[in-house]
C-alpha positions as protocol buffer text, in pm:
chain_id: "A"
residue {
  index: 1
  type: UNK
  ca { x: 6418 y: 279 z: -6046 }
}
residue {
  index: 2
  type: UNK
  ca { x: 6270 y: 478 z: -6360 }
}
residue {
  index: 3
  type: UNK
  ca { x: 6160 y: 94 z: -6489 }
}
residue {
  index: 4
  type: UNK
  ca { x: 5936 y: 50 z: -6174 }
}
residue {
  index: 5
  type: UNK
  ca { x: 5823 y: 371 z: -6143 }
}
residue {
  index: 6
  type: UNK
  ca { x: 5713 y: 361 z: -6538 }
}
residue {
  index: 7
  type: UNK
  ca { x: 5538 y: 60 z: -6487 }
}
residue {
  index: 8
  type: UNK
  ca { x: 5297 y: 152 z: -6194 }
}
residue {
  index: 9
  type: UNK
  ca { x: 5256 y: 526 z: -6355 }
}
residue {
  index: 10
  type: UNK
  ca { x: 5156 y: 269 z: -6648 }
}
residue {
  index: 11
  type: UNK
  ca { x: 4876 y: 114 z: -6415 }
}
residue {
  index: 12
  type: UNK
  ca { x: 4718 y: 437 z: -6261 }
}
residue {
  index: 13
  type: UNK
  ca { x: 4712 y: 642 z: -6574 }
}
residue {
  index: 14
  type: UNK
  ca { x: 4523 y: 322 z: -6747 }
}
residue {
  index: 15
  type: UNK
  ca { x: 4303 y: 375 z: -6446 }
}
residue {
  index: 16
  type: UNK
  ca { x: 4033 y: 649 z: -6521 }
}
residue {
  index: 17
  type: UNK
  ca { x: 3938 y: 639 z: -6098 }
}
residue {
  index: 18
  type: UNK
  ca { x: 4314 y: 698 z: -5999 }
}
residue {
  index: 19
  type: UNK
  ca { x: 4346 y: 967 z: -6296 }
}
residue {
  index: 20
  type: UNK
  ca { x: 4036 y: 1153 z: -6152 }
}
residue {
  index: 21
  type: UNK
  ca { x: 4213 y: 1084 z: -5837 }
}
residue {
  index: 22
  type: UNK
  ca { x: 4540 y: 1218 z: -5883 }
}
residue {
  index: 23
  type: UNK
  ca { x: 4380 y: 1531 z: -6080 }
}
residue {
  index: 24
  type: UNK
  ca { x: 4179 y: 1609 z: -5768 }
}
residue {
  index: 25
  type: UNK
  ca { x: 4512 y: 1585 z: -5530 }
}
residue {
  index: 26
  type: UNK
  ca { x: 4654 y: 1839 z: -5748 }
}
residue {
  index: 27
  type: UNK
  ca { x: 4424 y: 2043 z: -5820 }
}
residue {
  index: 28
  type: UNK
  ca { x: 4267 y: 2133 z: -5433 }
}
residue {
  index: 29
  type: UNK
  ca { x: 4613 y: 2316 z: -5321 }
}
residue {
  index: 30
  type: UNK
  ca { x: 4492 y: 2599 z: -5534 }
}
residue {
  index: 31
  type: UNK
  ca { x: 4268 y: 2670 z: -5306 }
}
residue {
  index: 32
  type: UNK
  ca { x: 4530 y: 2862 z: -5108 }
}
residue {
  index: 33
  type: UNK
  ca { x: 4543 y: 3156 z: -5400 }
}
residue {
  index: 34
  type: UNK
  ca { x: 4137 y: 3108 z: -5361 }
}
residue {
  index: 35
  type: UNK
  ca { x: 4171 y: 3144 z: -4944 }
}
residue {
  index: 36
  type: UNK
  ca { x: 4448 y: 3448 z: -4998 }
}
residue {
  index: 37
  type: UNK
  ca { x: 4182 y: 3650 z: -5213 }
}
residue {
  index: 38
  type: UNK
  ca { x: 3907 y: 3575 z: -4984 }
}
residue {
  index: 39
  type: UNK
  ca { x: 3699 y: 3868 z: -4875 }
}
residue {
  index: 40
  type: UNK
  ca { x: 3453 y: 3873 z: -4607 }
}
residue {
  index: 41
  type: UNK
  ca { x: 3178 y: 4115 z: -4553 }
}
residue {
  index: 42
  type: UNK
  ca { x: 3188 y: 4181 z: -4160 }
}
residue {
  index: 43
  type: UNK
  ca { x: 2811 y: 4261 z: -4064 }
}
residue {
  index: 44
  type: UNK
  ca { x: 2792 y: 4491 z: -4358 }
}
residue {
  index: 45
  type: UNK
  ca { x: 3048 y: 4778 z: -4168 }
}
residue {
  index: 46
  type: UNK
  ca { x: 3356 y: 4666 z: -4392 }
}
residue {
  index: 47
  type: UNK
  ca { x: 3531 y: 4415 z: -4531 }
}
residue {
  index: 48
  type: UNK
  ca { x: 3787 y: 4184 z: -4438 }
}
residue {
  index: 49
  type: UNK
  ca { x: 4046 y: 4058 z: -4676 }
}
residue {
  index: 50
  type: UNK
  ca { x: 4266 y: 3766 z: -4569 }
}
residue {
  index: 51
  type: UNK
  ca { x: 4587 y: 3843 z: -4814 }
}
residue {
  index: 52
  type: UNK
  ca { x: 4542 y: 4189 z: -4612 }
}
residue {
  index: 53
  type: UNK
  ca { x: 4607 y: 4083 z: -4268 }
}
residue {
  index: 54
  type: UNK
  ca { x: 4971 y: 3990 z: -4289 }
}
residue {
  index: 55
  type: UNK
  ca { x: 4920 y: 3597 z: -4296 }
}
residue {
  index: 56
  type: UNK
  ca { x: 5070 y: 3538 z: -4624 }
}
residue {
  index: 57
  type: UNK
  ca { x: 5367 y: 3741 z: -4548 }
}
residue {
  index: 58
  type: UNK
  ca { x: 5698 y: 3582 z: -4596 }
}
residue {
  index: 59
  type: UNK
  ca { x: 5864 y: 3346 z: -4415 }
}
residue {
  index: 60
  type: UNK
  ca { x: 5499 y: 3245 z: -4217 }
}
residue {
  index: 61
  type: UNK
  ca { x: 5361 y: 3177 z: -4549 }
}
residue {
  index: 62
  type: UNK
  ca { x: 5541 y: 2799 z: -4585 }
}
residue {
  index: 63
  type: UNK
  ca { x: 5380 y: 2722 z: -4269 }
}
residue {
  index: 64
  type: UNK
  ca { x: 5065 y: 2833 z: -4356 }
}
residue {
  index: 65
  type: UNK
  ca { x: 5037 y: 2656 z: -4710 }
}
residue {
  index: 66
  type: UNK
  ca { x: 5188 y: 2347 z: -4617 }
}
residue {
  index: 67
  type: UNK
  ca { x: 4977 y: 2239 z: -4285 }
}
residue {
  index: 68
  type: UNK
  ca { x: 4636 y: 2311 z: -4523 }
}
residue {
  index: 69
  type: UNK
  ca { x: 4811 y: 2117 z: -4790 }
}
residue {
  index: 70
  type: UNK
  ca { x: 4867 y: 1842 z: -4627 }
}
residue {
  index: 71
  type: UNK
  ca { x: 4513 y: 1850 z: -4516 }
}
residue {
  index: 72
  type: UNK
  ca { x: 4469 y: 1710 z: -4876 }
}
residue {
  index: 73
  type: UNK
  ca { x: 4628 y: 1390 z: -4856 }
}
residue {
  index: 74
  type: UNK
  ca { x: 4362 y: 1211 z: -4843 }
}
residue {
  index: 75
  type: UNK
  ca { x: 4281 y: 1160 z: -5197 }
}
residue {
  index: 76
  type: UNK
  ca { x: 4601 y: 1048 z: -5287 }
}
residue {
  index: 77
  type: UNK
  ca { x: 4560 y: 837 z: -5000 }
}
residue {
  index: 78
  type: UNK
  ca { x: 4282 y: 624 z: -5196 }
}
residue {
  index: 79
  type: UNK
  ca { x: 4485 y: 564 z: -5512 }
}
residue {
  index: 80
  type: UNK
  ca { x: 4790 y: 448 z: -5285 }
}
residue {
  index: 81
  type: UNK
  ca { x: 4529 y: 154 z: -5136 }
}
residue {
  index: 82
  type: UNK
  ca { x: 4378 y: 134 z: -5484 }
}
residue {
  index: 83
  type: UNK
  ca { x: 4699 y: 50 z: -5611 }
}
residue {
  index: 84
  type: UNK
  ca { x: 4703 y: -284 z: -5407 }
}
residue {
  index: 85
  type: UNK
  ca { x: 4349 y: -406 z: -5391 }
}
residue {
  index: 86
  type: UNK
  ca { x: 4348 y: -359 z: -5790 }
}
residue {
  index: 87
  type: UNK
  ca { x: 4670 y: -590 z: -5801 }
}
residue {
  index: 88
  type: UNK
  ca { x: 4499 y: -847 z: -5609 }
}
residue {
  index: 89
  type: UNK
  ca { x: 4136 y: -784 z: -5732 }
}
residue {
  index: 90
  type: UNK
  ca { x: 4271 y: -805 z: -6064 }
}
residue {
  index: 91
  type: UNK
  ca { x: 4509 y: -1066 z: -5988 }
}
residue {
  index: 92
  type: UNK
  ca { x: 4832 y: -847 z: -6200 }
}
residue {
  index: 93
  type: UNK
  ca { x: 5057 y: -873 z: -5874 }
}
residue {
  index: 94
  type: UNK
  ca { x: 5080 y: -1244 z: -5986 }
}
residue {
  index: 95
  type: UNK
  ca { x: 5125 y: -1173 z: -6305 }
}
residue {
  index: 96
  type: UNK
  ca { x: 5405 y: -927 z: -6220 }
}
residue {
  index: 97
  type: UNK
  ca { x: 5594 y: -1179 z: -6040 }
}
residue {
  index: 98
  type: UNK
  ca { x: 5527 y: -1445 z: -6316 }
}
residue {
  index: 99
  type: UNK
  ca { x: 5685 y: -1218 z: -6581 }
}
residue {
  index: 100
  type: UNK
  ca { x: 5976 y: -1194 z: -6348 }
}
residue {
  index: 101
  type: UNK
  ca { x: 5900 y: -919 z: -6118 }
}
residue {
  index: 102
  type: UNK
  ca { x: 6078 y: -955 z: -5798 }
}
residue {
  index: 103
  type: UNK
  ca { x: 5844 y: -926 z: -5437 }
}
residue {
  index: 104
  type: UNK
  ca { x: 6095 y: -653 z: -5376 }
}
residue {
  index: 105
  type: UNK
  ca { x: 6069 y: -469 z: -5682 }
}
residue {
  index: 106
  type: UNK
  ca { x: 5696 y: -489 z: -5649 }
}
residue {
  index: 107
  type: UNK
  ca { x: 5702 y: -295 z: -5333 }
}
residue {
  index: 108
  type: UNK
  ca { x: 5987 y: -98 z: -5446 }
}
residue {
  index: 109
  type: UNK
  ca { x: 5772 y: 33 z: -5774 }
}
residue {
  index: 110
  type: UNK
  ca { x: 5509 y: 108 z: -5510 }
}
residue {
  index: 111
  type: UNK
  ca { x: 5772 y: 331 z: -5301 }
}
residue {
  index: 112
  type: UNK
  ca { x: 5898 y: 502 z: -5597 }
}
residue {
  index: 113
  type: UNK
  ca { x: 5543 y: 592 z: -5740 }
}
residue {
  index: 114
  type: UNK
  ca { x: 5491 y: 748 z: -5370 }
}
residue {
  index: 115
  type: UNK
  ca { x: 5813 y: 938 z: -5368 }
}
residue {
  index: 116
  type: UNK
  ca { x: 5723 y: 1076 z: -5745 }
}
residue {
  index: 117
  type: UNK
  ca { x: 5368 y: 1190 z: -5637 }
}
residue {
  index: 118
  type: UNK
  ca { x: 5524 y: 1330 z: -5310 }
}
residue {
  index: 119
  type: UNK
  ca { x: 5766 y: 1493 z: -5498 }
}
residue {
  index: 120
  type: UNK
  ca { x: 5515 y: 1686 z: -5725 }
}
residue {
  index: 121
  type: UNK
  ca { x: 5315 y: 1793 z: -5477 }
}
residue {
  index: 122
  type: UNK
  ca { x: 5595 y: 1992 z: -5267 }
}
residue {
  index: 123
  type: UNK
  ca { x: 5710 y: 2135 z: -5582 }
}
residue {
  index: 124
  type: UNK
  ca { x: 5355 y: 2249 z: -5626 }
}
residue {
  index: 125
  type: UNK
  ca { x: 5287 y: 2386 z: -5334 }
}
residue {
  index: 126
  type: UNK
  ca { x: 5610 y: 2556 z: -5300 }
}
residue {
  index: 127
  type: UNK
  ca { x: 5557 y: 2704 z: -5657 }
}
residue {
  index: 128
  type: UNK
  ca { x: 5187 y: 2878 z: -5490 }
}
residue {
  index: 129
  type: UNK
  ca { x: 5326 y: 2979 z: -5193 }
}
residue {
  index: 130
  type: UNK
  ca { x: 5621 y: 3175 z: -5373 }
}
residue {
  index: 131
  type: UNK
  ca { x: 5387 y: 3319 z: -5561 }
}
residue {
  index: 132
  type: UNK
  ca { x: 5135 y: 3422 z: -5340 }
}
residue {
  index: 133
  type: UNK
  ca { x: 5395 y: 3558 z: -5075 }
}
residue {
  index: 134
  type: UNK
  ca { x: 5546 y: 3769 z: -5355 }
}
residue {
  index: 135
  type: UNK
  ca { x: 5208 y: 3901 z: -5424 }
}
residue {
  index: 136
  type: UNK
  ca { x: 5101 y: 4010 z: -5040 }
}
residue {
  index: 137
  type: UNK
  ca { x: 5421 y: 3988 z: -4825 }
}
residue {
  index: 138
  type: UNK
  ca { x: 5562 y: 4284 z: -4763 }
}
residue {
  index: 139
  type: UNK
  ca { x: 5908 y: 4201 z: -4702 }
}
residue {
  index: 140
  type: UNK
  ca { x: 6131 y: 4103 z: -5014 }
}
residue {
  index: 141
  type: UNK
  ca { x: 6470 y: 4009 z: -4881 }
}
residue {
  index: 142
  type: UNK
  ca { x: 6569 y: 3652 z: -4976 }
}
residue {
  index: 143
  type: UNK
  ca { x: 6660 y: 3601 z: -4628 }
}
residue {
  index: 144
  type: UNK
  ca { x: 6331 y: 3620 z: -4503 }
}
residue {
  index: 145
  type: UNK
  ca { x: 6153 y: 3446 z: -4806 }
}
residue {
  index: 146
  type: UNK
  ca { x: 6359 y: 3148 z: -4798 }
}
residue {
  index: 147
  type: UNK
  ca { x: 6352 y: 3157 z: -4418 }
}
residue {
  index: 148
  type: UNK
  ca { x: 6161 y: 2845 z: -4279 }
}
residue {
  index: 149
  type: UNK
  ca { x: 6124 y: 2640 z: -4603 }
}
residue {
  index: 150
  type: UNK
  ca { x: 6197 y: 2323 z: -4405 }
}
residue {
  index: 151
  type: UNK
  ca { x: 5850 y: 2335 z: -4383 }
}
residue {
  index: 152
  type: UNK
  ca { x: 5850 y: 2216 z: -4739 }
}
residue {
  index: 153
  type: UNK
  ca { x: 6067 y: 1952 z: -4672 }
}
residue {
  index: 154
  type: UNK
  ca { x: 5841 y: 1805 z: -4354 }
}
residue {
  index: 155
  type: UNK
  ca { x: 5559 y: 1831 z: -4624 }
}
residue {
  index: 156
  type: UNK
  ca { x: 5761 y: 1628 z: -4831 }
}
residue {
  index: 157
  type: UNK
  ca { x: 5866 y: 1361 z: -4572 }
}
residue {
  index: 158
  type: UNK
  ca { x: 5507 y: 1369 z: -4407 }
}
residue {
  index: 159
  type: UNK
  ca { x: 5338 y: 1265 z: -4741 }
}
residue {
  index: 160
  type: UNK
  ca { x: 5574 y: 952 z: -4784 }
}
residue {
  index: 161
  type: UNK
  ca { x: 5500 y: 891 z: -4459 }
}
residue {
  index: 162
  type: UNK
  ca { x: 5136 y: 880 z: -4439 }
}
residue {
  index: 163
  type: UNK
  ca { x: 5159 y: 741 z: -4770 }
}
residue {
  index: 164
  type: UNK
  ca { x: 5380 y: 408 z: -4695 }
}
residue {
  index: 165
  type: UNK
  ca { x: 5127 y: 350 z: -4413 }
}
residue {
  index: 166
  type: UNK
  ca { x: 4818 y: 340 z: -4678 }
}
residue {
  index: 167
  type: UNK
  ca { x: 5078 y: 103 z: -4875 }
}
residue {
  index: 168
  type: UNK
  ca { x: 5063 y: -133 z: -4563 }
}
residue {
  index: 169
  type: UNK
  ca { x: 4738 y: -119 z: -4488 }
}
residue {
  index: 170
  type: UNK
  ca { x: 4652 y: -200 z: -4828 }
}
residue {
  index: 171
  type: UNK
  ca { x: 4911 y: -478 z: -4815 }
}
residue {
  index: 172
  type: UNK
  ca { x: 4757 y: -596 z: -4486 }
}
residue {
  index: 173
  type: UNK
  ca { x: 4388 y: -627 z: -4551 }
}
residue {
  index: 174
  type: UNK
  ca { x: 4414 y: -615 z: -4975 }
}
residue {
  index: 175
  type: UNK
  ca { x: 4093 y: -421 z: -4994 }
}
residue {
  index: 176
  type: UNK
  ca { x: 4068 y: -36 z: -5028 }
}
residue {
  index: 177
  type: UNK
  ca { x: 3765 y: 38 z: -4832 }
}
residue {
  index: 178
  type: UNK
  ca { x: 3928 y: -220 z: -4528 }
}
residue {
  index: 179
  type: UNK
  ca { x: 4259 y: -5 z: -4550 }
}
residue {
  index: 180
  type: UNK
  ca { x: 4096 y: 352 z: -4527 }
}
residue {
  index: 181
  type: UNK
  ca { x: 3870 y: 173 z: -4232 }
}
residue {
  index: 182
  type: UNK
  ca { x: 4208 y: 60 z: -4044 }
}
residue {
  index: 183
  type: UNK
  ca { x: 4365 y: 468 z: -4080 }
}
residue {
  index: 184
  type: UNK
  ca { x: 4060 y: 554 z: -3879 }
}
residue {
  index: 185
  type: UNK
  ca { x: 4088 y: 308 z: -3649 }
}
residue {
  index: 186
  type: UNK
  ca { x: 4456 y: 362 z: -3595 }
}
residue {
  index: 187
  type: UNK
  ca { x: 4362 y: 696 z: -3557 }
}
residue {
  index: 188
  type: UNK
  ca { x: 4138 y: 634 z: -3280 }
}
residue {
  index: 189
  type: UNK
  ca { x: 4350 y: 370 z: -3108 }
}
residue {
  index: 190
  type: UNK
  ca { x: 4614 y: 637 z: -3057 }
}
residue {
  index: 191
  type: UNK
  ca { x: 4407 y: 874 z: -2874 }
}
residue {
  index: 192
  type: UNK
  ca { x: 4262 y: 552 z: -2646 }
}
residue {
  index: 193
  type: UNK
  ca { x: 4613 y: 451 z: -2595 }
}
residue {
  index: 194
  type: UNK
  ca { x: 4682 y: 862 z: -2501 }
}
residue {
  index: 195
  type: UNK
  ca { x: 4351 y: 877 z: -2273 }
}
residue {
  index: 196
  type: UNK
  ca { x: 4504 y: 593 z: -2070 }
}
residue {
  index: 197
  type: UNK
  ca { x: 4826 y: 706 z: -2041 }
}
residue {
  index: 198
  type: UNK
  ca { x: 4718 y: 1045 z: -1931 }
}
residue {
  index: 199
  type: UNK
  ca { x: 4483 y: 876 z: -1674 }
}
residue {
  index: 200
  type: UNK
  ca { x: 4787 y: 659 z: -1541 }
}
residue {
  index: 201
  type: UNK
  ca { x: 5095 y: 882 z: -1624 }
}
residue {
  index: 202
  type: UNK
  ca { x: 5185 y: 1275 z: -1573 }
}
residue {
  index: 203
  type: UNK
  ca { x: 4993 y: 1465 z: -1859 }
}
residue {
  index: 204
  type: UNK
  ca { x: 5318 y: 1607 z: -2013 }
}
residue {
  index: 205
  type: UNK
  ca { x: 5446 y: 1278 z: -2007 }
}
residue {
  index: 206
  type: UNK
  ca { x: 5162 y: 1093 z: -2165 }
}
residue {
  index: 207
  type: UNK
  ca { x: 5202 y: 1389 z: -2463 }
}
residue {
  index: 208
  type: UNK
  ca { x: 5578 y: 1332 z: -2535 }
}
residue {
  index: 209
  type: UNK
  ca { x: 5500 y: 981 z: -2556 }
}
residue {
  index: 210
  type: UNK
  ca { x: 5207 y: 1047 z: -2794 }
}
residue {
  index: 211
  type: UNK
  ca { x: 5453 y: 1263 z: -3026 }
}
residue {
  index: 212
  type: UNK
  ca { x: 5575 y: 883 z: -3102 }
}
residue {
  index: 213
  type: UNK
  ca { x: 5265 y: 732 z: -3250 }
}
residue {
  index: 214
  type: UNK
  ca { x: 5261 y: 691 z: -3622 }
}
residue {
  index: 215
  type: UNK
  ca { x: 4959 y: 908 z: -3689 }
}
residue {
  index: 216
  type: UNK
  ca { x: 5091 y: 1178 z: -3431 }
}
residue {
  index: 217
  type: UNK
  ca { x: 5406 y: 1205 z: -3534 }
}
residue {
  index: 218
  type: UNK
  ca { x: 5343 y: 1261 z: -3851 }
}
residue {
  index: 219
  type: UNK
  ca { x: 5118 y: 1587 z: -3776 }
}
residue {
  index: 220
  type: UNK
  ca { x: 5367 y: 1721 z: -3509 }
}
residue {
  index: 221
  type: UNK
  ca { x: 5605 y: 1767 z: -3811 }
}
residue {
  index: 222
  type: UNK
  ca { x: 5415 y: 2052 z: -3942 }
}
residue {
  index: 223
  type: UNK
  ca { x: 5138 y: 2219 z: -3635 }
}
residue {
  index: 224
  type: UNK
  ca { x: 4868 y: 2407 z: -3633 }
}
residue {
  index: 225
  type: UNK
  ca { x: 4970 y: 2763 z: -3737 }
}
residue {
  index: 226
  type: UNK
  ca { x: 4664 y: 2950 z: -3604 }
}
residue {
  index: 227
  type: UNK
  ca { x: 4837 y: 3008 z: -3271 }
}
residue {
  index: 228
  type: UNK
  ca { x: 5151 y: 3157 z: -3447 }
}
residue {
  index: 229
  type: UNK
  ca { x: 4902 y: 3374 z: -3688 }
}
residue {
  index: 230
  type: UNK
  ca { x: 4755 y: 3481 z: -3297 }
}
residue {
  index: 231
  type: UNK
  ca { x: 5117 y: 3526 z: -3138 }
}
residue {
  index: 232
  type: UNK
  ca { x: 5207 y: 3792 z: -3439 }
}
residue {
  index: 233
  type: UNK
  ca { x: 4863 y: 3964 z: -3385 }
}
residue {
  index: 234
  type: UNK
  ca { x: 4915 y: 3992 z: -2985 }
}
residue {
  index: 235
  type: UNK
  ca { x: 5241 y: 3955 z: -2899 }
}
residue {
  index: 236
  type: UNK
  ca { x: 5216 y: 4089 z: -2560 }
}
residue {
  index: 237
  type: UNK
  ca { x: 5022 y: 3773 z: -2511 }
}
residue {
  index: 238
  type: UNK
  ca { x: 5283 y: 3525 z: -2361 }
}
residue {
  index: 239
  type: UNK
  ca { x: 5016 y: 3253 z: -2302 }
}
residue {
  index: 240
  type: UNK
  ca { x: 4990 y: 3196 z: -2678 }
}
residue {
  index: 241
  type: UNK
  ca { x: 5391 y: 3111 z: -2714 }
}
residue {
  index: 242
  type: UNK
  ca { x: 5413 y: 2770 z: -2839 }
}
residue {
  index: 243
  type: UNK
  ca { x: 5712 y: 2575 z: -3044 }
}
residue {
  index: 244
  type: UNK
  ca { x: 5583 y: 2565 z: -3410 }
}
residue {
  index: 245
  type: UNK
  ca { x: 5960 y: 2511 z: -3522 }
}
residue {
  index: 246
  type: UNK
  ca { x: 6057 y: 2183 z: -3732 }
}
residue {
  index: 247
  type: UNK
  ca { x: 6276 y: 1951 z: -3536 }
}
residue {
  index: 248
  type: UNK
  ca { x: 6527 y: 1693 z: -3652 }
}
residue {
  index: 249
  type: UNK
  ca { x: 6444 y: 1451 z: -3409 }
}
residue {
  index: 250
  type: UNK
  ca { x: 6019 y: 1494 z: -3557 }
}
residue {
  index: 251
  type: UNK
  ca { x: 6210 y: 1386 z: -3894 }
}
residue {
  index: 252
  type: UNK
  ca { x: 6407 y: 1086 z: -3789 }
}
residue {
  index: 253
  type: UNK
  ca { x: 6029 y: 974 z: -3568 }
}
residue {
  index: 254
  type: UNK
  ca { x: 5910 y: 986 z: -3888 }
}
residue {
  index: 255
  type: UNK
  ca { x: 6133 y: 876 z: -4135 }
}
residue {
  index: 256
  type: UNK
  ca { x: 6160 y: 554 z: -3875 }
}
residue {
  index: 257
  type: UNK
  ca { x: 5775 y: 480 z: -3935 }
}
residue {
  index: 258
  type: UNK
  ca { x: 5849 y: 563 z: -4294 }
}
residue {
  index: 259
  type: UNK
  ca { x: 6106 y: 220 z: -4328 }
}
residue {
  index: 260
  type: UNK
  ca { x: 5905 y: 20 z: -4086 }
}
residue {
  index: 261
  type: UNK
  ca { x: 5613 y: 51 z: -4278 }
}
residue {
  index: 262
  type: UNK
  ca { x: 5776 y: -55 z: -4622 }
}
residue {
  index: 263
  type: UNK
  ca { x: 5960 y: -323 z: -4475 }
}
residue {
  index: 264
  type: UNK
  ca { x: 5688 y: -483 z: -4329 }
}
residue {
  index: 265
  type: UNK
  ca { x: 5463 y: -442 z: -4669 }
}
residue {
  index: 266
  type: UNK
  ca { x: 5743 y: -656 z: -4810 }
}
residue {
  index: 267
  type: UNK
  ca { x: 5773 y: -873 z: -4535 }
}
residue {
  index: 268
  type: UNK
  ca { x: 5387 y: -961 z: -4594 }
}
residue {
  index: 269
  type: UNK
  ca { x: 5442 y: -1003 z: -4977 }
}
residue {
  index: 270
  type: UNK
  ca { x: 5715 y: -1273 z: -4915 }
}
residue {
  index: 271
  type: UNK
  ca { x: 5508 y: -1397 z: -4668 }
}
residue {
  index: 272
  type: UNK
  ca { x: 5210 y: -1444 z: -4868 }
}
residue {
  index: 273
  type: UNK
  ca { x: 5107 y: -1768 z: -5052 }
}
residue {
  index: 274
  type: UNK
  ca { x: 4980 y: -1578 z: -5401 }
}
C-alpha cells in the first residue's frame, strides 16, 4: 500500500497545478477561525459577533465545521480527475503497466492517494474545530466536547465518497473538464429523476428514495445545520425539529457507492484496449 501511495504522491507533487491544488484544499478550512471572529456592524446600533452567539459551542461545533468543510471538496475534486486525464494525456498509465504495474494496483494507488488526502483533511478540520470550540464554547466537560464527533467520521467517509466518483468519471470519459461536466450533470439528473417521482409517487416517498442517489446520499450524511443553529435559538418552535443525527444506515448508502464506484473504475481499466 505505502509503494502505491508513494508513487502517485510522486506524480502530483511533480505537478505544480495539483500542488497549487492540494495547497488550496487545505488551506480554505481556515476560514472557519476567519467565520468564528467575524463581526458585523448591524445598521451602525451594535455589533454582532458570530463566536458570540453560541454556534461554536461544543458538541454543535463538529456539525458546523464539517458541513462548510465539505463545501470545499471541490478542489480536490479537480486533482482526483487530473490524476487520470494526465495518465492518459501523458500516456504514463501505459507506462505503469509496462513496468509491471498491475490494472489493479493502478486503481488501487488511486484509492489509497484518496484515502491519504481524506485522511488529512478530517484530521485538519478536527484539529480547528477543537480549537475554536475551546476558545468560544462555554461548556468544558469531555462529554460534551467529544459528543457528536461522528460527524468527523461522515466527513471522512463523504470525501472518499465523492472522491471515488471523480475517480470514475475520470476513468469514464479520460478528460478532466468531461468528468467535472458529468458531476453536474449527475447532479441534475437526480433532481429530474426526484421531480418525476414526486409527480408520480407520494412526496415522502419520492424523498426516501432520493436519500439513495449517489450525489444525495452523500450530503444527507452530514445536513444543513442552520435549522439546528434555529432550533437552539427558539426552541419553543416545534416546526423547526428536524433529524440532523448521523445514521448507520446513511454510512453503509454510502460506503456502497463508495465500492461500486472503484470497482467499476477497474472494471473499465481491464476493459480498456490501452
Amino acid at each position: 500500500m505505502l509503494r502505491l501511495l508513494n508513487l502517485e504522491l510522486q506524480k502530483l507533487l511533480l505537478n505544480r497545478t495539483s500542488k497549487i491544488l492540494i495547497f488550496i484544499s487545505f488551506i480554505l478550512p481556515f476560514f472557519v477561525i476567519l467565520l468564528s471572529s467575524l463581526k458585523i456592524n448591524v445598521f451602525g446600533f451594535f455589533t454582532l459577533e458570530l463566536g458570540e452567539l453560541g454556534i461554536f459551542n461544543f458538541p454543535i461545533i463538529w456539525h458546523l465545521t464539517t458541513f462548510f468543510a465539505s463545501q470545499f471538496k471541490f478542489f480536490f475534486a479537480i486533482v482526483v480527475v487530473s490524476m487520470i486525464g494526465n495518465e492518459y494525456s501523458n500516456k504514463t498509465i501505459k507506462q505503469n503497466l509496462i513496468d509491471g504495474l498491475s490494472k489493479k494496483e493502478f486503481i488501487l494507488s488511486k484509492f489509497y492517494t484518496i484515502v491519504f488526502f481524506s485522511l488529512l483533511s478530517t484530521i485538519l478540520i478536527s484539529l480547528i474545530s477543537f480549537c475554536v470550540g475551546l476558545y468560544y464554547s462555554s461548556y468544558t466537560e469531555a462529554s460534551i466536547i467529544f459528543r457528536e464527533t461522528e460527524f468527523l467520521m461522515a466527513y471522512f467517509i463523504k470525501l472518499i465518497a465523492f472522491f471515488s466518483l471523480c475517480l470514475f468519471f475520470g476513468m469514464l470519459v479520460k478528460r478532466s473538464a468531461f468528468a467535472l461536466a458529468f458531476l453536474f450533470i449527475l447532479y441534475i439528473l437526480e433532481w429530474i429523476i426526484f421531480g418525476l417521482l414526486t409527480w408520480k409517487l407520494d412526496s415522502g416517498l419520492a424523498e426516501k428514495i432520493q436519500n439513495f442517489f449517489p450525489l444525495k446520499s452523500m450530503y444527507k450524511l452530514i445536513d444543513q445545520p442552520f435549522q439546528r443553529i434555529a432550533m437552539t435559538k427558539f426552541p419553543d418552535k416545534t416546526d423547526l425539529a428536524y433529524d440532523y443525527a448521523v445514521h448507520w444506515y446513511e454510512f453503509a448508502i454510502v460506503i456502497f457507492w463508495t465500492a461500486l464506484f472503484v470497482f467499476l473504475s477497474l472494471r473499465l481499466l481491464k476493459k480498456r484496449d490501452l
